[in-house]
C-alpha positions as semicolon CSV with decimal commas, in nm:
position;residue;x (nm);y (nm);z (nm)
1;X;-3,769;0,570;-1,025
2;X;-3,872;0,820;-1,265
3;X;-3,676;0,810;-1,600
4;X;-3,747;0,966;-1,880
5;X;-3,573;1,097;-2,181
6;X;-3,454;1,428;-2,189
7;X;-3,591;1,667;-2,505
8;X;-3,451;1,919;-2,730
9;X;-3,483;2,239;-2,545
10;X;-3,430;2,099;-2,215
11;X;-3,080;2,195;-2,240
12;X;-3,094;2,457;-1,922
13;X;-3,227;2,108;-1,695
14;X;-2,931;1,929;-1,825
15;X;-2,771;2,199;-1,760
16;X;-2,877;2,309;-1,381
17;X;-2,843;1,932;-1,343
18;X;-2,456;1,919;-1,417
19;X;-2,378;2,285;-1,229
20;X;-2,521;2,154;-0,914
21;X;-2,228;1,863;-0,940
22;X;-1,915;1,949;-0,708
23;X;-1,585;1,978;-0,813
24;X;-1,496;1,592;-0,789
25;X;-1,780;1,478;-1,004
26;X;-1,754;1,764;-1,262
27;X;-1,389;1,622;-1,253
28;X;-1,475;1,284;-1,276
29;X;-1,793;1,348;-1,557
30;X;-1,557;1,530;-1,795
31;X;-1,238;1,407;-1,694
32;X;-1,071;1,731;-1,545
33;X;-1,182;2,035;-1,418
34;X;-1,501;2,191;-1,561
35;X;-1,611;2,547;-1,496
36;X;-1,962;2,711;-1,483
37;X;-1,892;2,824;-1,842
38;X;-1,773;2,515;-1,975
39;X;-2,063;2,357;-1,845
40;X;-2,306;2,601;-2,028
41;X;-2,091;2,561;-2,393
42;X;-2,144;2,189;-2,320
43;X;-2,530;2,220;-2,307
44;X;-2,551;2,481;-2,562
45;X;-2,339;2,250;-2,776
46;X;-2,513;1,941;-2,780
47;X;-2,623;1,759;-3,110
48;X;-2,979;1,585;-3,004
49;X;-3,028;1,445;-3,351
50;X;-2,697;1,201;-3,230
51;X;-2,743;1,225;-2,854
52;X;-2,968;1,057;-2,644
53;X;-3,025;1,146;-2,265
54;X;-3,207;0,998;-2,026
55;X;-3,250;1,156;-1,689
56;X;-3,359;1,047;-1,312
57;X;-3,609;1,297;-1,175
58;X;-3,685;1,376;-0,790
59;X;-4,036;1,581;-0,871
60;X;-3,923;1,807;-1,121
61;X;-3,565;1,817;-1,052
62;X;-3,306;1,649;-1,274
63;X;-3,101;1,425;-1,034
64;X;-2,921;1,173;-1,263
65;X;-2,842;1,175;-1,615
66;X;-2,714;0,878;-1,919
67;X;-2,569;1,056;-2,215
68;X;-2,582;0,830;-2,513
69;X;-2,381;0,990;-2,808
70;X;-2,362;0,831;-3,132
71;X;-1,956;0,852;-3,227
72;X;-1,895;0,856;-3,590
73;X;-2,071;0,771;-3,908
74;X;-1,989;0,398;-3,943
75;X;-2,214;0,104;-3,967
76;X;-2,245;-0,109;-3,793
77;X;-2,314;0,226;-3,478
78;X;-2,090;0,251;-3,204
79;X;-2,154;0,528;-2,884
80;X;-1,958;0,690;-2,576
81;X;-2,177;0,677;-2,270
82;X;-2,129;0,911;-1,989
83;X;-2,290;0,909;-1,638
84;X;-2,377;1,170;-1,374
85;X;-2,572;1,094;-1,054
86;X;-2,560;1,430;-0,795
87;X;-2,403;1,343;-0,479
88;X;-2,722;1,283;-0,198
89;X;-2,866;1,034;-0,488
90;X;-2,527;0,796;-0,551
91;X;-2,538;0,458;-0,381
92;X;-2,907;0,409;-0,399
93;X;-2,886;0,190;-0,753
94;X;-2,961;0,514;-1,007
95;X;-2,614;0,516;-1,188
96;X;-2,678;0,097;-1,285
97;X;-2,994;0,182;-1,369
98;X;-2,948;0,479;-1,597
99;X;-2,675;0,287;-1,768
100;X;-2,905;-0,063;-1,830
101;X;-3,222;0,173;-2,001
102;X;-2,899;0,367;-2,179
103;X;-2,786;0,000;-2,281
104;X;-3,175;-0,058;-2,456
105;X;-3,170;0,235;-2,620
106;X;-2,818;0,196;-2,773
107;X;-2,956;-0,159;-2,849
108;X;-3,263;-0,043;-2,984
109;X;-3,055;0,181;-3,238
110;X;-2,898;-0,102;-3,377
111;X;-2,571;0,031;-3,159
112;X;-2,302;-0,244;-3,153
113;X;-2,053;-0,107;-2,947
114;X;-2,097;0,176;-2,640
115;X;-1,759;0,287;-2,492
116;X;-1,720;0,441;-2,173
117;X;-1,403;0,649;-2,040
118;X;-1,338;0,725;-1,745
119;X;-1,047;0,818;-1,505
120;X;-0,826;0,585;-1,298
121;X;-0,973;0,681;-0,944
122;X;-1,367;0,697;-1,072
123;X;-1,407;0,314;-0,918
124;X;-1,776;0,393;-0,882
125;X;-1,795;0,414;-1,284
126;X;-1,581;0,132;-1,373
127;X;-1,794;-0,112;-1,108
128;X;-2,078;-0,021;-1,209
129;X;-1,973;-0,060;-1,628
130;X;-1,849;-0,393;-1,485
131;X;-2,168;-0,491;-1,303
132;X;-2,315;-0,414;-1,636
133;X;-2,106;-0,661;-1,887
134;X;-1,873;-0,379;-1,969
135;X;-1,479;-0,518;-2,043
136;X;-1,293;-0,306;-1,881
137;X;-0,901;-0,182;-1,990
138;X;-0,686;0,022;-1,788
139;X;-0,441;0,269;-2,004
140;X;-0,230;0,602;-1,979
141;X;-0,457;0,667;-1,675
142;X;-0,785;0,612;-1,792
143;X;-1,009;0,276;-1,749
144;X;-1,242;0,217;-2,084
145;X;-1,538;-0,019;-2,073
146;X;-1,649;-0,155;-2,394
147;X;-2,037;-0,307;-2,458
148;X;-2,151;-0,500;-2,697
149;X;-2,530;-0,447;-2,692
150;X;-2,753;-0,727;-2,864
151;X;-2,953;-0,639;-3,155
152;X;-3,326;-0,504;-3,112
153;X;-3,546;-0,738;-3,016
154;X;-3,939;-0,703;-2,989
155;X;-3,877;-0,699;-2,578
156;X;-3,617;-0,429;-2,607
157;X;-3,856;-0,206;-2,843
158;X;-4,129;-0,275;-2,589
159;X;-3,905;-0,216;-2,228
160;X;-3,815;0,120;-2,382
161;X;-4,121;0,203;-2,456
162;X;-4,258;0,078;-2,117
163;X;-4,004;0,355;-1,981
164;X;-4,144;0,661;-2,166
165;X;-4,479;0,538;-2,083
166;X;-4,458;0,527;-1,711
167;X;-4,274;0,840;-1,702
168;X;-4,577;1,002;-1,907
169;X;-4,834;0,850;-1,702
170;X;-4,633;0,983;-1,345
171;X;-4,620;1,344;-1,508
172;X;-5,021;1,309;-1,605
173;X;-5,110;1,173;-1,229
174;X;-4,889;1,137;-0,975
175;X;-4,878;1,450;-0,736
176;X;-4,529;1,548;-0,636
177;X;-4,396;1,415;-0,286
178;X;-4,399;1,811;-0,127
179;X;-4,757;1,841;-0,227
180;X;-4,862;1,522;-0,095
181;X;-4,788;1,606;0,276
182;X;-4,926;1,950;0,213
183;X;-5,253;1,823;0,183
184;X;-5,195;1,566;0,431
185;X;-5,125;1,814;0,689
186;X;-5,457;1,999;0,588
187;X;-5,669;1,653;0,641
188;X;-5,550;1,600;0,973
């Protein structure tokens, strides 16, 4: 898989990410309907000095996203995590895995707490915050998971860094899948 986090000014791939959703997941992502527009304000709104975001790339394309937020001002940190995996890429493992590298960054940030809401019916979300340690109440027809991350350790710092590594060393040398059978086709 190729994760990586997301930069400031990579808004419009967050962005194109989240449009390409269809109306159940945008429903299900922010928890009622969500429009074109909204989704732009969203993007254009976003606070990257408190949000993290780590995405799951086909190639170039943005097929999965974690969105880490930092809630509040308290110590010791707490965050709301939300998760979006486009529709041809759920069921292949992307969603648990985007949430455990969201889980050692929160960790890494000295984050004690990570909350995630989500609606009644979004069973895919609340077995897969399950799956991940998440406790997991049901109210006024909602389901929130709660985390309690560990504090930092040496093999947290290093796993996260291990991330952004290999996702620097795919973008330096891999060739992309279409390209691949391009040439291919010219060998044989």
């Amino acid at each position: 898989m190729a994760i990586r986090k997301l930069r400031q000014g990579e808004q419009d791939t967050l962005r194109d990410h989240l449009l390409r959703l269809g109306p159940e997941d945008r429903q299900m992502r922010f928890m009622g309907s969500a429009s074109d527009s909204l989704i732009q304000s969203y993007c254009g709104r976003i606070d990257w000095l408190r949000t993290t975001i780590l995405g799951y790339f086909t190639d170039a394309d943005l097929r999965g996203v974690a969105e880490l937020v930092q809630a509040g001002n308290r110590w010791p940190k707490a965050a709301e995590l939300a998760l979006t995996v486009e529709r041809p890429f759920q069921n292949r493992g992307i969603g648990t895995t985007l949430l455990q590298k969201a889980l050692v960054v929160a960790r890494n940030r000295f984050t004690s707490t990570v909350y995630m809401t989500c609606l009644l019916e979004n069973k895919k979300m609340q077995r897969i915050a399950h799956n991940c340690g998440a406790s997991l109440v049901i109210h006024e027809g909602e389901s929130e998971g709660t985390i309690w991350p560990p504090w930092p350790s040496y093999l947290s710092l290093v796993e996260e860094a291990a991330t952004e590594g290999q996702a620097l060393f795919r973008a330096a040398f891999e060739v992309p899948s279409s390209r691949t059978s391009i040439v291919l086709d010219k060998i044989v």
